[in-house]
DORO-124462 format. One line per 3 residues: number of its first residue (from 1); their letters; for each residue x negated, y negated, z of N, C-alpha, C, CB. Coordinates in steps of 0.001 Angstrom, whole numbers. Glycine has a CB too. Example, Ala and Ser with C-alpha at 12.3 -4.5 7.8 and 13.67 -1.06 7.14 Angstrom:
2
1 = AS = -13190/5690/7800/-12300/4500/7800/-13200/3300/7800/-11308/4473/9046 | -12850/2250/7080/-13670/1060/7140/-12900/-30/7870/-14084/598/5725
! end
This chain:
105
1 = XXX = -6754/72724/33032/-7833/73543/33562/-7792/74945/32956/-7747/73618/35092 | -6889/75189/32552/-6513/77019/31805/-7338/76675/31191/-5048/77751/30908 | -6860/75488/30690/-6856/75688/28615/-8475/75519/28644/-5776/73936/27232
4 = XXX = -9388/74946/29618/-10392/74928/29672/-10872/76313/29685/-10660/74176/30511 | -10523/76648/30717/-10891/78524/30787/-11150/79194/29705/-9750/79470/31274 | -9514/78942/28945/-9211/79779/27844/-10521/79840/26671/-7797/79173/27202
7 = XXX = -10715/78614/26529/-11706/78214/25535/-13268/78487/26111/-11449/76602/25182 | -13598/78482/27240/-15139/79034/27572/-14677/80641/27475/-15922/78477/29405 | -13685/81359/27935/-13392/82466/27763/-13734/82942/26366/-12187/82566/28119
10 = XXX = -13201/82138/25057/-13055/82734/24025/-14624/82648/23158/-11770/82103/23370 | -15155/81432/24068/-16448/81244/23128/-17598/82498/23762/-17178/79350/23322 | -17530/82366/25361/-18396/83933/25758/-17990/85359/25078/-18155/84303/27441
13 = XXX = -16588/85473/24866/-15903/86539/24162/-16438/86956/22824/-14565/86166/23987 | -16689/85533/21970/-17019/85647/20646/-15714/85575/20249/-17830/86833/20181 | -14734/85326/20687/-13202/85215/20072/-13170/84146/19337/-12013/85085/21074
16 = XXX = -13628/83025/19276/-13935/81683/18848/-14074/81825/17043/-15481/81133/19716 | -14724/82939/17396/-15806/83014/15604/-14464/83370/14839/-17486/84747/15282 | -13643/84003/15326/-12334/84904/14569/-11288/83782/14066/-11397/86101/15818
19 = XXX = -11280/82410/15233/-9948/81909/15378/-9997/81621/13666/-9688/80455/16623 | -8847/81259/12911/-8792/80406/11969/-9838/78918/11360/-7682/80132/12332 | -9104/78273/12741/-9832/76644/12683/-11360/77583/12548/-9581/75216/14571
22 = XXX = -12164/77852/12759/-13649/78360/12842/-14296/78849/11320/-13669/79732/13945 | -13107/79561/11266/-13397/80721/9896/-13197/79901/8727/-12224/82181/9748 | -12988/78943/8634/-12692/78230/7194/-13858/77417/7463/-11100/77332/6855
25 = XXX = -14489/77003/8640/-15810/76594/8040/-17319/77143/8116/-15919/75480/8440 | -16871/78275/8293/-18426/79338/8321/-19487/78523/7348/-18146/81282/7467 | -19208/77908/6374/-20251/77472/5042/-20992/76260/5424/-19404/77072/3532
28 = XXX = -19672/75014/6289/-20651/74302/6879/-21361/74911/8234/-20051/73038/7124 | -21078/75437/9074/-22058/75888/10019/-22724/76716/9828/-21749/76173/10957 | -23039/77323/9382/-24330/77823/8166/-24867/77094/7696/-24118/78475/7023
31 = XXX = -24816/76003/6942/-25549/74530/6100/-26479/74182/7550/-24048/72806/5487 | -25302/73727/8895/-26029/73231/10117/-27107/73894/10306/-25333/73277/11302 | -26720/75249/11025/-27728/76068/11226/-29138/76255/10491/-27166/77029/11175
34 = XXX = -29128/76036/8848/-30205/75912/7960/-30822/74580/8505/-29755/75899/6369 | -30385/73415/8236/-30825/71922/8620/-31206/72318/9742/-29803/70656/8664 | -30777/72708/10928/-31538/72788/12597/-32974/73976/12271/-30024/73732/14181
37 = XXX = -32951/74905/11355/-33957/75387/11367/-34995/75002/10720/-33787/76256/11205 | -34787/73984/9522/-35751/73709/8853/-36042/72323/9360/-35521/73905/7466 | -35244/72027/10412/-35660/70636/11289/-37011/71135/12290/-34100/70023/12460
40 = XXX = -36819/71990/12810/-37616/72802/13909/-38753/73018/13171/-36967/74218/14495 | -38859/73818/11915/-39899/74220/11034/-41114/73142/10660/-39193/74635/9799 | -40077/71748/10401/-41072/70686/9924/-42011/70302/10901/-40417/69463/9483
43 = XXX = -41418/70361/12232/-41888/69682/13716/-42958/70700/13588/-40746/69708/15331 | -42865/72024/13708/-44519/73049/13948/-44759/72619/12774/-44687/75029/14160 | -44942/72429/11783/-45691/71877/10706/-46110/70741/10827/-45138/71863/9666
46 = XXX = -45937/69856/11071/-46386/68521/11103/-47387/68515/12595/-44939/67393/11092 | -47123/69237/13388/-48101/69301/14512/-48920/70178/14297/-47631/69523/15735 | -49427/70979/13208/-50077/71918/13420/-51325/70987/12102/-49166/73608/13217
49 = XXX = -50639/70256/11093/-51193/68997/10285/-52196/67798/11256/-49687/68144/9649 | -51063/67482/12522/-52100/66756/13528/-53146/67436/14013/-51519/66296/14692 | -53180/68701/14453/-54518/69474/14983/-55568/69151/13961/-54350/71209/15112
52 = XXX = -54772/69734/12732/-55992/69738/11606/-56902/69099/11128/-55773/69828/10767 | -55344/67311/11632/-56723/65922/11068/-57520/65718/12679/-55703/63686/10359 | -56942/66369/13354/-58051/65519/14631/-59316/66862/14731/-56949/65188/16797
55 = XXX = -59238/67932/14336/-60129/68970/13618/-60860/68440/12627/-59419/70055/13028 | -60609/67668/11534/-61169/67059/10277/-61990/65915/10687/-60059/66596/9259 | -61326/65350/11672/-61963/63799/12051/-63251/63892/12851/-60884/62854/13032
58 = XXX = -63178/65028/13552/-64581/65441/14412/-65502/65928/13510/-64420/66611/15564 | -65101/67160/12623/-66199/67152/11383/-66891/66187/10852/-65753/67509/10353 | -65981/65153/10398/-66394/63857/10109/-67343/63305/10285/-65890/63217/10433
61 = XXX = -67092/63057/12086/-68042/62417/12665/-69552/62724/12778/-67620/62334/13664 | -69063/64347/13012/-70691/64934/12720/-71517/65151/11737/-70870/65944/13009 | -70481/65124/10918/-71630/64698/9583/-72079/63521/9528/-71139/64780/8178
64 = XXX = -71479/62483/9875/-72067/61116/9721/-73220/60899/10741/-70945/60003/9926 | -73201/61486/11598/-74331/61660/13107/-75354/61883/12477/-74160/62953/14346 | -74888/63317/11822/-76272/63906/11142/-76571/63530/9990/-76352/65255/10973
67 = XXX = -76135/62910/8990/-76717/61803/8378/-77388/60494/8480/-76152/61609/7963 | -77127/60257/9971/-78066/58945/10404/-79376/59676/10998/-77253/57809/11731 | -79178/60662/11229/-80550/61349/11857/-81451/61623/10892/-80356/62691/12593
70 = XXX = -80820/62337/9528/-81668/62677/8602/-82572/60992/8088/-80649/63546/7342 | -81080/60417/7844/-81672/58869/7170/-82856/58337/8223/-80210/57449/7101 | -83028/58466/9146/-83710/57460/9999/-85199/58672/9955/-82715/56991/11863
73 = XXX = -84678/59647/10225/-86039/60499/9776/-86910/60766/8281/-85669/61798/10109 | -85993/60211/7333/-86772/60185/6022/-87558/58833/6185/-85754/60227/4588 | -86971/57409/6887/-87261/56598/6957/-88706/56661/7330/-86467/56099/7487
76 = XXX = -88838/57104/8951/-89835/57187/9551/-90751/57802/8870/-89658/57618/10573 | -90524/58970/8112/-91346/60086/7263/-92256/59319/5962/-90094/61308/6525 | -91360/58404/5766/-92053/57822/3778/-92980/56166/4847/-89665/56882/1716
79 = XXX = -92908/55906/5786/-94248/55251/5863/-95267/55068/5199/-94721/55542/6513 | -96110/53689/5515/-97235/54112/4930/-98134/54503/6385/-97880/52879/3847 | -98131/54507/7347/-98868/54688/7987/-98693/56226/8438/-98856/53700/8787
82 = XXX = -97176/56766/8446/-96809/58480/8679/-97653/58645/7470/-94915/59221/8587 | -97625/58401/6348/-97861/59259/5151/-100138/59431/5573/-97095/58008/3130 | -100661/58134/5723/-101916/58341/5855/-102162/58912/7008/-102589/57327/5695
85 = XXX = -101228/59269/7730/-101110/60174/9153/-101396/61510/9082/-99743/60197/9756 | -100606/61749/7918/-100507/63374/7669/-101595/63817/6635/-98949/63840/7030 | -102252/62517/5596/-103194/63064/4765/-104176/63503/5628/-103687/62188/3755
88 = XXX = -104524/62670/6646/-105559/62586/8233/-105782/64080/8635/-104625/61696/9828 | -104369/64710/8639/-104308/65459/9845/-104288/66723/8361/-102748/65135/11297 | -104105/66821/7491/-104203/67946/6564/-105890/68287/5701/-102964/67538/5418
91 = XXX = -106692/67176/6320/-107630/67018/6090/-107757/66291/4249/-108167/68310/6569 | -107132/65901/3765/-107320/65742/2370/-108463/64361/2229/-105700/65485/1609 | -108572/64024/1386/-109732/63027/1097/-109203/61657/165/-110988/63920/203
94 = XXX = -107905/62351/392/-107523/60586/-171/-107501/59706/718/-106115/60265/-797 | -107661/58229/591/-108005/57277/1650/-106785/56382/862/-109849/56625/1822 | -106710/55490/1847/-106144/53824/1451/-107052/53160/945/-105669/52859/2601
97 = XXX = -106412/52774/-366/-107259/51340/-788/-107749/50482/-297/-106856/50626/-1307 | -108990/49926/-464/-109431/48583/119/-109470/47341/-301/-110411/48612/390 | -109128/47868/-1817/-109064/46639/-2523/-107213/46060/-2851/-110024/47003/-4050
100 = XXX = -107312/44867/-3587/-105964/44667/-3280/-105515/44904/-4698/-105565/43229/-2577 | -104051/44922/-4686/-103880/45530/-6291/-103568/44144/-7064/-102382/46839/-6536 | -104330/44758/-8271/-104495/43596/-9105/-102882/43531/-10502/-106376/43888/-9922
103 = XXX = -102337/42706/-10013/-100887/42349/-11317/-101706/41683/-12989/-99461/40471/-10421 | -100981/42378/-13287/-101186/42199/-14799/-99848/41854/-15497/-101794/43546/-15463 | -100272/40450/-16348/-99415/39843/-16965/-99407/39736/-18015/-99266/39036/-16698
! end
């Protein structure tokens, strides 16, 4: 039970860092310390990558929304019956044919 003491004693103390056994491996616990930080580093990086694609993926979507809107509205727009709709309503004097079109071979 001392020797327990002794040793939480020396590590709150900072006496620990001095002993011998400690001091000959400052280089690997330093190496650790690098690896635990650049372990930590990758984790906010890689989650901050997930925001981005679920940020990217909603863009996505709305462009594709608004590309079915445009598509379905050019659709509706190139009619033939929108198109003699609007000559109607702009007053112009072109009409629809009455006759049928004749193929030439």
């Amino acid at each position: 039970m001392d020797k327990r003491l002794s040793i939480l004693q020396q590590i709150l103390n900072g006496d620990i860092f001095r002993s011998e056994r400690i001091s000959r491996h400052y280089r690997l616990l330093a190496l650790i310390g690098f690896y635990i930080f650049i372990s930590i580093l990758m984790g906010f990086v890689s989650e901050w990558q997930y925001v981005r694609i679920g940020a990217l993926k909603k863009e996505l979507q709305d462009a594709r929304n608004e590309e079915l809107t445009i598509s379905s509205e050019l659709v509706n727009s190139t009619r033939q019956s929108a198109i003699a709709r609007q000559l109607k309503d702009n007053g112009s004097k072109l009409r629809e044919a009455n006759t049928p079109v004749i193929v030439i071979k």
